[in-house]
mmCIF file of the N, C-alpha and C atoms, coordinates in Angstrom:
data_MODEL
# 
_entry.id   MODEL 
# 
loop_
_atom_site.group_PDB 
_atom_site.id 
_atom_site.type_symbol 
_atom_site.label_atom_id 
_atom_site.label_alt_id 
_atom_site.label_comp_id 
_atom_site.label_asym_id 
_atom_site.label_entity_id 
_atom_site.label_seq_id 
_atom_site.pdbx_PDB_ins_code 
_atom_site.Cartn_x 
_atom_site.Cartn_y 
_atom_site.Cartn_z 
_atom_site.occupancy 
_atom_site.B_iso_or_equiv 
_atom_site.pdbx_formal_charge 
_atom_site.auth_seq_id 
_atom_site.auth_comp_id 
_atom_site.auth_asym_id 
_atom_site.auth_atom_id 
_atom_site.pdbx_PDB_model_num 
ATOM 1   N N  . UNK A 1 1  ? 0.839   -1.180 0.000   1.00 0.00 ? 1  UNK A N  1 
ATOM 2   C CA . UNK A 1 1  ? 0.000   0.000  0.000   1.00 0.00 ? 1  UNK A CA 1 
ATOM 3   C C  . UNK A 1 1  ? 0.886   1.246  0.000   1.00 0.00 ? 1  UNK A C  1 
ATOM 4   N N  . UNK A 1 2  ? 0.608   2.720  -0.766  1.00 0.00 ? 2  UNK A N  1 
ATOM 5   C CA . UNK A 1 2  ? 1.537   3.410  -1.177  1.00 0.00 ? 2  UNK A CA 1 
ATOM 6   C C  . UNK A 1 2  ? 0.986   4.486  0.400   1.00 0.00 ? 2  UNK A C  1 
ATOM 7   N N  . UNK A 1 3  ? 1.653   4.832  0.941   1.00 0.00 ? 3  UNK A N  1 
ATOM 8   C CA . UNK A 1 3  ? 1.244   6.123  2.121   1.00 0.00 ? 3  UNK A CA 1 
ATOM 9   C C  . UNK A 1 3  ? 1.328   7.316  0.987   1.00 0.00 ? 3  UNK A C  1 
ATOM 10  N N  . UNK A 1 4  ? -0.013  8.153  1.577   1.00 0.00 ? 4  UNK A N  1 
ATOM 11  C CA . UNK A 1 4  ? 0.404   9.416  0.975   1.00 0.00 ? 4  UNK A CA 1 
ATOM 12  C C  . UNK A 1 4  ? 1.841   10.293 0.814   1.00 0.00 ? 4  UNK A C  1 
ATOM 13  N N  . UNK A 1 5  ? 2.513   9.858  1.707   1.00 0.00 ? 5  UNK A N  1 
ATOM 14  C CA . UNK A 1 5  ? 3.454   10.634 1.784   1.00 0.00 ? 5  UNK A CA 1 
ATOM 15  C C  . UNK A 1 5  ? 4.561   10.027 0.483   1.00 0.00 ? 5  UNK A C  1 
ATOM 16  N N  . UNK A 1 6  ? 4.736   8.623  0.477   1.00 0.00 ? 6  UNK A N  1 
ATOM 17  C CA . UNK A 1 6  ? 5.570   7.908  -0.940  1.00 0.00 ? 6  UNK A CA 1 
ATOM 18  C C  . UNK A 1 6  ? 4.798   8.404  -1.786  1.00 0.00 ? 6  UNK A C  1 
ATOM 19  N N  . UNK A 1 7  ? 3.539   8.509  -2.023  1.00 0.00 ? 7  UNK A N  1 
ATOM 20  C CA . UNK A 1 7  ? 2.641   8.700  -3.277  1.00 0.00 ? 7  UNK A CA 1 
ATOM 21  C C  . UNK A 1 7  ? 3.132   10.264 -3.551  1.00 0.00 ? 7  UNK A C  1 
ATOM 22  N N  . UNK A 1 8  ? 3.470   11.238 -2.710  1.00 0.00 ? 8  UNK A N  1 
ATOM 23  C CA . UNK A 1 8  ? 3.271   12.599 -3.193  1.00 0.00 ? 8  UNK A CA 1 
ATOM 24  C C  . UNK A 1 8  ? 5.056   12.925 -3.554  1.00 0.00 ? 8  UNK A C  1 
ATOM 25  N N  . UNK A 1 9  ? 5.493   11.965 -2.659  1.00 0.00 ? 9  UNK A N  1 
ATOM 26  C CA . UNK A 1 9  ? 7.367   11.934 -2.921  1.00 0.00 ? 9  UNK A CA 1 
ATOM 27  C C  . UNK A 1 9  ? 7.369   11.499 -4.872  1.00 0.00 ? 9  UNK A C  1 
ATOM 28  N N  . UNK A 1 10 ? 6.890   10.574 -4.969  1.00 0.00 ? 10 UNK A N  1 
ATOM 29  C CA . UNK A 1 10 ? 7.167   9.588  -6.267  1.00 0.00 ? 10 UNK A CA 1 
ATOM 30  C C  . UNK A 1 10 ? 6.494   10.463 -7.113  1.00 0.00 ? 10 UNK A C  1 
ATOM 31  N N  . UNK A 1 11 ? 5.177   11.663 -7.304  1.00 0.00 ? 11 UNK A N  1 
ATOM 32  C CA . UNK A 1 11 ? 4.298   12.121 -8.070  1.00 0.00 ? 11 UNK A CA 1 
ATOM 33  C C  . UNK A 1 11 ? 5.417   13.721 -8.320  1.00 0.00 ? 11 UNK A C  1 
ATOM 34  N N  . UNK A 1 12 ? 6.330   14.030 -7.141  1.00 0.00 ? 12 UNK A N  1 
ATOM 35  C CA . UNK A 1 12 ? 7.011   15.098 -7.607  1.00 0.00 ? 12 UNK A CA 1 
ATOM 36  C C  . UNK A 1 12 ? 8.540   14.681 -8.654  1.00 0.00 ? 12 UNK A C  1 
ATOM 37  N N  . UNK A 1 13 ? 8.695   13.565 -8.398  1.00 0.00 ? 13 UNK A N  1 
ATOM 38  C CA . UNK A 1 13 ? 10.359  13.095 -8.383  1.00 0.00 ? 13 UNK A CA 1 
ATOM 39  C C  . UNK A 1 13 ? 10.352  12.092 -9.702  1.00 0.00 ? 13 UNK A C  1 
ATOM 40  N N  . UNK A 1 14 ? 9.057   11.339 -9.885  1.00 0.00 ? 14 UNK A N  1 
ATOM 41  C CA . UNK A 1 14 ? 9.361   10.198 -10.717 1.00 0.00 ? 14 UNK A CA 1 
ATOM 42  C C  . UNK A 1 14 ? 8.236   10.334 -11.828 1.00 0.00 ? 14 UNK A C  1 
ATOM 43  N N  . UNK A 1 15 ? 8.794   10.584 -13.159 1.00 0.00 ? 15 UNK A N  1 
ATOM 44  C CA . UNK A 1 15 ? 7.846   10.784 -14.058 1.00 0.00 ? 15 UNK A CA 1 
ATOM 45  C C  . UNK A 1 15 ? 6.716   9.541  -14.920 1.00 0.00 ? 15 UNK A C  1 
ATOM 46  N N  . UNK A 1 16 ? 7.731   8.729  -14.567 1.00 0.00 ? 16 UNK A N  1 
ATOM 47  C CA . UNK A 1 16 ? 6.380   7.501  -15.113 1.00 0.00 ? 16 UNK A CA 1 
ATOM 48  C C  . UNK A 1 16 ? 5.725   7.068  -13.713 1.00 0.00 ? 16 UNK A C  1 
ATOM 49  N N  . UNK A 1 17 ? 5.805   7.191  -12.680 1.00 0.00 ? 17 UNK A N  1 
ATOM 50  C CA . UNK A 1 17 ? 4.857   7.299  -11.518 1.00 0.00 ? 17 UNK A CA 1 
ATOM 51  C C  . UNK A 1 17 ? 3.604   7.673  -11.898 1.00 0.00 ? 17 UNK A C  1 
ATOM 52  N N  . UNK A 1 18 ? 3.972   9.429  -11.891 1.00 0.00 ? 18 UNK A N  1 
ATOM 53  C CA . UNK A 1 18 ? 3.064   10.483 -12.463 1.00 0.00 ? 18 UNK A CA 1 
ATOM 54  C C  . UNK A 1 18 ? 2.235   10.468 -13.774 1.00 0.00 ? 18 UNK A C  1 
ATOM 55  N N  . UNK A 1 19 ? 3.123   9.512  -14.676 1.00 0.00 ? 19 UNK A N  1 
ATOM 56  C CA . UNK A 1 19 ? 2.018   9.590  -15.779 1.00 0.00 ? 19 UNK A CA 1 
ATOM 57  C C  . UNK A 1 19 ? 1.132   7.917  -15.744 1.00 0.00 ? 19 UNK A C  1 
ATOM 58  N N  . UNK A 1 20 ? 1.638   7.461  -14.971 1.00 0.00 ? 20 UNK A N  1 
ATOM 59  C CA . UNK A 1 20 ? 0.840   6.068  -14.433 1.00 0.00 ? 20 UNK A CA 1 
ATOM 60  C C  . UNK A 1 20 ? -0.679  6.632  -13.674 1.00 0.00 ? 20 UNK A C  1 
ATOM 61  N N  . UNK A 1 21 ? -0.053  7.465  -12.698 1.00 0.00 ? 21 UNK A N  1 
ATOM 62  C CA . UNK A 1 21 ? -1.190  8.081  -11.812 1.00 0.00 ? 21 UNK A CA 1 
ATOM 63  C C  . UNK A 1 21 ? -2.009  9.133  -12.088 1.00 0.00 ? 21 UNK A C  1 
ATOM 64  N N  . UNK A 1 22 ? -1.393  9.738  -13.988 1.00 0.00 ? 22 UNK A N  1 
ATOM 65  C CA . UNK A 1 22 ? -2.637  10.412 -14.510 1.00 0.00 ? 22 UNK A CA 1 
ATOM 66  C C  . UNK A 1 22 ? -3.409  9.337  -15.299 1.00 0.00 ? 22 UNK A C  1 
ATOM 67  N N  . UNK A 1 23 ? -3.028  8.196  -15.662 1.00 0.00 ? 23 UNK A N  1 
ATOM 68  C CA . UNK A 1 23 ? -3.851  7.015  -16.654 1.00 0.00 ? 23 UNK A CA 1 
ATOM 69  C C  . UNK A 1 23 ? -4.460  6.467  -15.636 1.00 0.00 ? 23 UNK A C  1 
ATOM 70  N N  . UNK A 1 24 ? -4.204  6.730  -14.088 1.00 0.00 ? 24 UNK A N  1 
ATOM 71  C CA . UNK A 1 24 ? -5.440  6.060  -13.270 1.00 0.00 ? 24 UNK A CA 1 
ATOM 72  C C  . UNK A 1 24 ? -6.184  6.850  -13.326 1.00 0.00 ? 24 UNK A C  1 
ATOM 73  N N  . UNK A 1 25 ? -5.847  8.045  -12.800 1.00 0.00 ? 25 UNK A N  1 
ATOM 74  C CA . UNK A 1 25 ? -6.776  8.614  -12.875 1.00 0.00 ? 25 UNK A CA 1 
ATOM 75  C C  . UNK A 1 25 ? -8.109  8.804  -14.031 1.00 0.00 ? 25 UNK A C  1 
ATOM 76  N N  . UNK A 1 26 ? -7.453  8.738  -15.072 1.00 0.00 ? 26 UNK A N  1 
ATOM 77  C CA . UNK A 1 26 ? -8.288  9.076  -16.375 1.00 0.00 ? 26 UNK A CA 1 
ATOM 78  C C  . UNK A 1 26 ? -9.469  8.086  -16.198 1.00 0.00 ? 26 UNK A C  1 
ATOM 79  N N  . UNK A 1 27 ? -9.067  7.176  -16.091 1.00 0.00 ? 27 UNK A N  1 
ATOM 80  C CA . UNK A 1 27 ? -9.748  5.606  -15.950 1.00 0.00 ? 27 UNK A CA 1 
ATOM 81  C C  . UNK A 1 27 ? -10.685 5.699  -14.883 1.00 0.00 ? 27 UNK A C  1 
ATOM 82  N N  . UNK A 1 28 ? -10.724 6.395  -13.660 1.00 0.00 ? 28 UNK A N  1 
ATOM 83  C CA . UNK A 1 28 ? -11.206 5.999  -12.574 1.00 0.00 ? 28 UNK A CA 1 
ATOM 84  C C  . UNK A 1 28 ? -12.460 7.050  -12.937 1.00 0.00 ? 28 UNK A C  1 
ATOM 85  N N  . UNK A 1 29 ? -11.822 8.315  -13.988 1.00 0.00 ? 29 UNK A N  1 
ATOM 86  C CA . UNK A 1 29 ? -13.310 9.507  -14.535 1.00 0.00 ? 29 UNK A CA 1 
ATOM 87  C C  . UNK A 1 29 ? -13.798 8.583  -15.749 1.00 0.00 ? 29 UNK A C  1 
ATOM 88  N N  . UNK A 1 30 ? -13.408 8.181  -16.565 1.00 0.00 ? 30 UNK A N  1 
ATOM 89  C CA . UNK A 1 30 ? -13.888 7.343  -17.247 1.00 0.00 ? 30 UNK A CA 1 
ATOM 90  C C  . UNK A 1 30 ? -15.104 6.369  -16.611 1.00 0.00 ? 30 UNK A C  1 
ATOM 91  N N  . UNK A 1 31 ? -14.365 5.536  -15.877 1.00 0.00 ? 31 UNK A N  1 
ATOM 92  C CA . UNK A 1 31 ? -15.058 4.643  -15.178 1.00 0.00 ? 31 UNK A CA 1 
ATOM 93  C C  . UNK A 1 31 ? -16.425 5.211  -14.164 1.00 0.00 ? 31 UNK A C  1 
ATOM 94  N N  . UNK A 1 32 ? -16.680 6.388  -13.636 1.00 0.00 ? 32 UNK A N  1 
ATOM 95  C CA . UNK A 1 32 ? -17.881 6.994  -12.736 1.00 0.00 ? 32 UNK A CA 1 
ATOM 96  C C  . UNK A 1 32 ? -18.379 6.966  -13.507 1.00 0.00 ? 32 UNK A C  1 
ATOM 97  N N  . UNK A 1 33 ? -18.074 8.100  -15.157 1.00 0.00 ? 33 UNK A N  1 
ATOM 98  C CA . UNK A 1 33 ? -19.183 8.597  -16.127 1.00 0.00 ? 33 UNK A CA 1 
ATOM 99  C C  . UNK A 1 33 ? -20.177 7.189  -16.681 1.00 0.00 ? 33 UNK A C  1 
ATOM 100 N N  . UNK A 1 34 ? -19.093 6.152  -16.858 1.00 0.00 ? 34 UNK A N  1 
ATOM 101 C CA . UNK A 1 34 ? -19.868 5.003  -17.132 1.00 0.00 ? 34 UNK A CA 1 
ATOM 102 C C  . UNK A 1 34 ? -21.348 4.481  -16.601 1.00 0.00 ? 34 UNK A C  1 
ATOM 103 N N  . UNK A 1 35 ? -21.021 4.180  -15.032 1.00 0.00 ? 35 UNK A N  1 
ATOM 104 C CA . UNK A 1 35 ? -21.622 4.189  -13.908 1.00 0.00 ? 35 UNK A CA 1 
ATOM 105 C C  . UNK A 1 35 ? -22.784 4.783  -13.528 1.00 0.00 ? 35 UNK A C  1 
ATOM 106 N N  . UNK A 1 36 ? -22.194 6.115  -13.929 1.00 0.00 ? 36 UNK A N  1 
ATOM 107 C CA . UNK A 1 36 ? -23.479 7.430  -13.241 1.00 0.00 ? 36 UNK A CA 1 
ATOM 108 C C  . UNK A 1 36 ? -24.940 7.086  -14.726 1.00 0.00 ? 36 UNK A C  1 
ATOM 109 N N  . UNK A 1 37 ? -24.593 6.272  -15.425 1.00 0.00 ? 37 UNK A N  1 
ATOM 110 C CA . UNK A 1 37 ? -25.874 5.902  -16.593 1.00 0.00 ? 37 UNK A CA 1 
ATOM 111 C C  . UNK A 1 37 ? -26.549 5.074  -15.903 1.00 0.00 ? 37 UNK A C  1 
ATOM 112 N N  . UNK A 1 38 ? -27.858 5.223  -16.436 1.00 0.00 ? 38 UNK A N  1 
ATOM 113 C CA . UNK A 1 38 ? -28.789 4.529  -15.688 1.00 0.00 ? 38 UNK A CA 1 
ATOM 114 C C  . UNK A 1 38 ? -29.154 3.413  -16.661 1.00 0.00 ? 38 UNK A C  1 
ATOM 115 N N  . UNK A 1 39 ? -28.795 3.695  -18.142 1.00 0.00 ? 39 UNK A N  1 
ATOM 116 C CA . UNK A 1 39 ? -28.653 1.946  -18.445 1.00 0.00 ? 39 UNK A CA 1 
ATOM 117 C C  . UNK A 1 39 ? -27.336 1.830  -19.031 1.00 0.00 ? 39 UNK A C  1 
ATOM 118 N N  . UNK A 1 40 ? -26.861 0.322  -19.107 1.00 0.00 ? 40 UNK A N  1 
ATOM 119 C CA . UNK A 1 40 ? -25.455 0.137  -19.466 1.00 0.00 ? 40 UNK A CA 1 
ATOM 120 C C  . UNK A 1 40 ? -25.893 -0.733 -20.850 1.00 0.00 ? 40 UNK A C  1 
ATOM 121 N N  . UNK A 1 41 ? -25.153 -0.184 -21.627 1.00 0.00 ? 41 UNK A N  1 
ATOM 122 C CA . UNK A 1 41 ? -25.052 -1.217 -22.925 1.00 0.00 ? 41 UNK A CA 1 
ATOM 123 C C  . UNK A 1 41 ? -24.082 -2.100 -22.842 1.00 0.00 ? 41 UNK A C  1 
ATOM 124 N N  . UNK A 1 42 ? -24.235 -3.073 -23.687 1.00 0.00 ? 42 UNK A N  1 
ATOM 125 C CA . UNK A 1 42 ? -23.107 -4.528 -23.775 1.00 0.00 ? 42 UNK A CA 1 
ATOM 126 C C  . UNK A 1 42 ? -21.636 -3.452 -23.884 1.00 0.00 ? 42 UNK A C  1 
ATOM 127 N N  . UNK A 1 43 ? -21.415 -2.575 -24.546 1.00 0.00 ? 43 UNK A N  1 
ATOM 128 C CA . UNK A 1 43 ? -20.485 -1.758 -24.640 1.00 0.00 ? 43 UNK A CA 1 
ATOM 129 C C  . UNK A 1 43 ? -20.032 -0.704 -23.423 1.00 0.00 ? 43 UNK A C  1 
ATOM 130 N N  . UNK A 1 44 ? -20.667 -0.558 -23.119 1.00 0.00 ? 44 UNK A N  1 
ATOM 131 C CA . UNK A 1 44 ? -20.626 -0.250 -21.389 1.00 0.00 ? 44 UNK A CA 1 
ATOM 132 C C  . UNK A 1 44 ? -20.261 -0.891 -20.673 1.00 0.00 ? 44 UNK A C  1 
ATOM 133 N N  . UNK A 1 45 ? -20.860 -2.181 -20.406 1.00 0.00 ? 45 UNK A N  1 
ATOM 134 C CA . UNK A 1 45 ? -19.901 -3.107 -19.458 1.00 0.00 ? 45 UNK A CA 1 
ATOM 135 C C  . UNK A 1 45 ? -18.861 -4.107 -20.027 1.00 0.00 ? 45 UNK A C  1 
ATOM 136 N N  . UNK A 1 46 ? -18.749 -3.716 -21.364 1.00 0.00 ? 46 UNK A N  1 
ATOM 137 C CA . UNK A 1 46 ? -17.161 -4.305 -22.138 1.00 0.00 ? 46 UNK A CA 1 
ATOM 138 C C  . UNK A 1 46 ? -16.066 -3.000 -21.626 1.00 0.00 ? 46 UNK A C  1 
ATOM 139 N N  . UNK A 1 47 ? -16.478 -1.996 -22.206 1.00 0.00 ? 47 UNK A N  1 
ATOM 140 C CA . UNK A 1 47 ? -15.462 -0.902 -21.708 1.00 0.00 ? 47 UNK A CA 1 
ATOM 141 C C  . UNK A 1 47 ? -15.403 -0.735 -20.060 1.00 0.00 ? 47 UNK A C  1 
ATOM 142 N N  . UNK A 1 48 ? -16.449 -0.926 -19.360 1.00 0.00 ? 48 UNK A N  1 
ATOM 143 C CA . UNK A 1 48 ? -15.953 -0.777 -17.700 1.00 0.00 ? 48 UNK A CA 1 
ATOM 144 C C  . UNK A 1 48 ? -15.258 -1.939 -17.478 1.00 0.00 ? 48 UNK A C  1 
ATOM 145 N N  . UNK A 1 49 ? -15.440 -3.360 -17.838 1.00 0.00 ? 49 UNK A N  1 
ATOM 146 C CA . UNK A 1 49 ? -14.261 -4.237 -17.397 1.00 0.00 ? 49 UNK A CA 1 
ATOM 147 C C  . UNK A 1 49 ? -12.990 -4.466 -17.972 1.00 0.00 ? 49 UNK A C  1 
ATOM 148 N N  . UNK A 1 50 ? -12.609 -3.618 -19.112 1.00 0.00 ? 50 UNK A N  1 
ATOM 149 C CA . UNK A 1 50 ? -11.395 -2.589 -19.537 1.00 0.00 ? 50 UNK A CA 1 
ATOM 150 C C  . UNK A 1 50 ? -10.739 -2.187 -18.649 1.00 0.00 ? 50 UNK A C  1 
ATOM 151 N N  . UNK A 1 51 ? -11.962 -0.686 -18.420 1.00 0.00 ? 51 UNK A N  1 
ATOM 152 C CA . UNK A 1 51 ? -11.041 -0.080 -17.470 1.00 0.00 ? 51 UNK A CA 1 
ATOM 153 C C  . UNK A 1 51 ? -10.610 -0.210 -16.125 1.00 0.00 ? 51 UNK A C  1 
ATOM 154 N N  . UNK A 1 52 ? -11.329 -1.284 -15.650 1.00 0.00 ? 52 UNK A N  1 
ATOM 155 C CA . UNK A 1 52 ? -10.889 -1.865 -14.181 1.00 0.00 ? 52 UNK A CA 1 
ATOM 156 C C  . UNK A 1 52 ? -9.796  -2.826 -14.375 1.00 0.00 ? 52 UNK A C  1 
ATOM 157 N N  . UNK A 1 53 ? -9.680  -3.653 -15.516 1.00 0.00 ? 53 UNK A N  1 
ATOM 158 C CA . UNK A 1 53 ? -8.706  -4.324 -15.795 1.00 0.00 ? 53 UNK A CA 1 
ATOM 159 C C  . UNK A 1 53 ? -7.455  -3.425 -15.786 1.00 0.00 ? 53 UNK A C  1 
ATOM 160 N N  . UNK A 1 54 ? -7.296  -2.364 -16.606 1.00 0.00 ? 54 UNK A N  1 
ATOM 161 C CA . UNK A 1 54 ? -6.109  -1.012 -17.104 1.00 0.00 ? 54 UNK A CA 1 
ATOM 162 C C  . UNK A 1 54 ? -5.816  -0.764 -15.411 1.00 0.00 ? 54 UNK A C  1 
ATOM 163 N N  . UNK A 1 55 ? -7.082  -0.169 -14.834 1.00 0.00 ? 55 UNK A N  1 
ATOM 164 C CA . UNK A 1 55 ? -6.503  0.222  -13.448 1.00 0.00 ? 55 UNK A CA 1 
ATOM 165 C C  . UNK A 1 55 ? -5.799  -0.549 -12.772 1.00 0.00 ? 55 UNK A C  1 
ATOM 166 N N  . UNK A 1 56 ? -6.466  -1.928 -12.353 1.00 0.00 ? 56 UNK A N  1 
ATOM 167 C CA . UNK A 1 56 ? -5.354  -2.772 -12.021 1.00 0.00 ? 56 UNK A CA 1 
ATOM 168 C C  . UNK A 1 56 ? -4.055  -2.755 -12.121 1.00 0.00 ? 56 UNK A C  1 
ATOM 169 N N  . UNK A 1 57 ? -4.012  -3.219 -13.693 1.00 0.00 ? 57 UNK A N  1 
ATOM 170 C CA . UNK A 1 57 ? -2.371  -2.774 -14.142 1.00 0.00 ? 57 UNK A CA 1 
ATOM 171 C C  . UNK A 1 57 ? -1.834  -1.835 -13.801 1.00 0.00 ? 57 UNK A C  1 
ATOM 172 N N  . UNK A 1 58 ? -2.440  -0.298 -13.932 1.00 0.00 ? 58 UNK A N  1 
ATOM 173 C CA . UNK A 1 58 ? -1.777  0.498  -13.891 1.00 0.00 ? 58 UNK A CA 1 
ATOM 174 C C  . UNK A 1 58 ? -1.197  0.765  -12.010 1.00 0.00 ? 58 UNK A C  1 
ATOM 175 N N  . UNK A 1 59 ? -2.090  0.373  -11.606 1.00 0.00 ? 59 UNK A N  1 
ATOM 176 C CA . UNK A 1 59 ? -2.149  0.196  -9.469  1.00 0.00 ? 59 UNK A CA 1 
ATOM 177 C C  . UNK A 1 59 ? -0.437  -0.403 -9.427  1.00 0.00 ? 59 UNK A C  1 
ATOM 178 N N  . UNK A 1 60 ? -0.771  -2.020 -9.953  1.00 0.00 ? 60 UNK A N  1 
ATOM 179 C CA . UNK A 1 60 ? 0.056   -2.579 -10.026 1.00 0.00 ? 60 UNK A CA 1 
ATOM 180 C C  . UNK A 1 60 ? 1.303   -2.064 -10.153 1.00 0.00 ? 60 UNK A C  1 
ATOM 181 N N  . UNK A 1 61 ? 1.806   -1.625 -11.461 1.00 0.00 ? 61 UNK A N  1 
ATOM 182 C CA . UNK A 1 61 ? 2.940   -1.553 -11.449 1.00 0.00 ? 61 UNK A CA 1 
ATOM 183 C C  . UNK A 1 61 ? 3.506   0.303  -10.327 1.00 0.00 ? 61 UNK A C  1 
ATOM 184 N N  . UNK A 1 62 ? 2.581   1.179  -10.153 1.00 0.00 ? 62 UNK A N  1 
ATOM 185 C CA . UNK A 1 62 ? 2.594   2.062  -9.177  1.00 0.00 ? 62 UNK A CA 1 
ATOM 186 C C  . UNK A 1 62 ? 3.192   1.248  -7.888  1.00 0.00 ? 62 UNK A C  1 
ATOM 187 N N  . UNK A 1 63 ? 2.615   0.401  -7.827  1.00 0.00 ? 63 UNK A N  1 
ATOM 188 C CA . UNK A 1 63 ? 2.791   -0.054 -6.247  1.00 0.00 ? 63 UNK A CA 1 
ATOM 189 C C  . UNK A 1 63 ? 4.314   -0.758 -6.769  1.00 0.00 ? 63 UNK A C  1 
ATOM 190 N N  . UNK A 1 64 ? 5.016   -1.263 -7.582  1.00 0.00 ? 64 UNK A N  1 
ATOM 191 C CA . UNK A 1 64 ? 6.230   -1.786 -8.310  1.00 0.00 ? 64 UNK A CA 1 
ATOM 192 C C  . UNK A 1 64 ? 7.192   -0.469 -8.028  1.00 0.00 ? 64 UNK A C  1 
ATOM 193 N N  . UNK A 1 65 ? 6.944   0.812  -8.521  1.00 0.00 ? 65 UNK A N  1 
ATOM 194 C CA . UNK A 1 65 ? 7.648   1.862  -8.146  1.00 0.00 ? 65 UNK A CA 1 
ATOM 195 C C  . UNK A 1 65 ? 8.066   2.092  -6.789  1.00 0.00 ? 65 UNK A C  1 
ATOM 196 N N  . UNK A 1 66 ? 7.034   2.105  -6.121  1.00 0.00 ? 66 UNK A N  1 
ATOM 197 C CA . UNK A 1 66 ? 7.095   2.378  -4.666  1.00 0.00 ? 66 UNK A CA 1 
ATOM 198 C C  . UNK A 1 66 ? 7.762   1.437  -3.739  1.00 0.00 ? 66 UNK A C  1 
ATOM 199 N N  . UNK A 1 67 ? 7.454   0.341  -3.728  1.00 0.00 ? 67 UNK A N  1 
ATOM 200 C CA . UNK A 1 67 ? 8.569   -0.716 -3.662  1.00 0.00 ? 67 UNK A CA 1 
ATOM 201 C C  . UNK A 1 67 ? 10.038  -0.429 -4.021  1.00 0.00 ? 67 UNK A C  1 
ATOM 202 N N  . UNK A 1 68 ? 10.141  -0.319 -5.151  1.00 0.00 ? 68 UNK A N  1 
ATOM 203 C CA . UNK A 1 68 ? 11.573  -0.141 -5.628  1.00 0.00 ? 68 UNK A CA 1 
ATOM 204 C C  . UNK A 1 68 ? 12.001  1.046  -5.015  1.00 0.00 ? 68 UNK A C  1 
ATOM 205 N N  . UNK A 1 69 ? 11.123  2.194  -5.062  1.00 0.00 ? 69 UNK A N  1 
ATOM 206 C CA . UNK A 1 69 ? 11.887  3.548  -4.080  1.00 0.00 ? 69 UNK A CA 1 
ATOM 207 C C  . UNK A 1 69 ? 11.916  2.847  -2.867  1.00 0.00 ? 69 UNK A C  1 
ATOM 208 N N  . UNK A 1 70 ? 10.978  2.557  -1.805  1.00 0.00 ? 70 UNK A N  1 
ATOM 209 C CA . UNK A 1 70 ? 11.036  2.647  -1.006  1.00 0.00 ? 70 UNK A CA 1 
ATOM 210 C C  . UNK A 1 70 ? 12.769  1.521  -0.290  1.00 0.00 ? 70 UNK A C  1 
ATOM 211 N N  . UNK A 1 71 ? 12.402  0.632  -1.327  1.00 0.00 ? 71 UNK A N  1 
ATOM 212 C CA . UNK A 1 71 ? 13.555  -0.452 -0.788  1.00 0.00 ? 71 UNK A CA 1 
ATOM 213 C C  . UNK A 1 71 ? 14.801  0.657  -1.162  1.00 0.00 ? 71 UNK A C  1 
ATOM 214 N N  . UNK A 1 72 ? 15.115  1.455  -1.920  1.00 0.00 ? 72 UNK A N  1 
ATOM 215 C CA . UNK A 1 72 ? 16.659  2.232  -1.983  1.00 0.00 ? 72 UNK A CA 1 
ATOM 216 C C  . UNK A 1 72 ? 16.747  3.266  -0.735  1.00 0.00 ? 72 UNK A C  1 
ATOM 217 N N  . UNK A 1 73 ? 15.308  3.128  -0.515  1.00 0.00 ? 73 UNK A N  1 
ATOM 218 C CA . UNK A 1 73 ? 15.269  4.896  0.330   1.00 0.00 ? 73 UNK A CA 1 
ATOM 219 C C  . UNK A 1 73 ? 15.904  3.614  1.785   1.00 0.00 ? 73 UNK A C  1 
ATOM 220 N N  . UNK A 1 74 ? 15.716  2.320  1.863   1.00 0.00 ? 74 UNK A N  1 
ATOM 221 C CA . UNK A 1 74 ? 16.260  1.602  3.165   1.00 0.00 ? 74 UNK A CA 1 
ATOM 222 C C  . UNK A 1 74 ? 18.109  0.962  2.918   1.00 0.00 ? 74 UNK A C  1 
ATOM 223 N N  . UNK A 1 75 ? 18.293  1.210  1.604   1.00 0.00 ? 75 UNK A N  1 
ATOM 224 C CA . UNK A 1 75 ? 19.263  0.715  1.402   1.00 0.00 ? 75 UNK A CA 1 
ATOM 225 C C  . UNK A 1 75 ? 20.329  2.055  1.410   1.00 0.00 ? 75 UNK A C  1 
ATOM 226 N N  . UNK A 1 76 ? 20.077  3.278  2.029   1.00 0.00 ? 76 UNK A N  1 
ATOM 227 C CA . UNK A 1 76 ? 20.966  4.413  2.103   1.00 0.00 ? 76 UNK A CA 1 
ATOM 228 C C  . UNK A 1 76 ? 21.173  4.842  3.494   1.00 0.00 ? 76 UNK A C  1 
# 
């Protein structure tokens, strides 16, 4: 789990962090607008289990960064 405080270290310092954590983001507005419809088409819930799939990934390898900082930030 990333603490705010690694999350805001890694979002000033590390640029594919940051552009990981604007493609979540995108995904996560993507993903409400979906949601906030009151009916879903077959294409609606093909593209929302997309983008929960993408988020995943994209979580994933975020939390891969943070790890890797965090283990150098113990190895100094």
């Amino acid at each position: 789990m990333i603490t705010p405080e690694v999350r805001q270290s890694l979002l000033a310092m590390d640029p594919e962090f940051r552009r990981l954590a604007e493609e979540h983001t995108n995904c996560e507005t993507q993903l409400e607008q979906i949601l906030k419809s009151s009916y879903l088409s077959s294409e609606d819930l093909i593209q929302e289990s997309n983008l929960k799939k993408i988020k995943l990934r994209l979580k994933d390898r975020m939390e891969m960064i943070a790890a890797r900082h965090l283990h150098s930030q113990l190895m100094h």
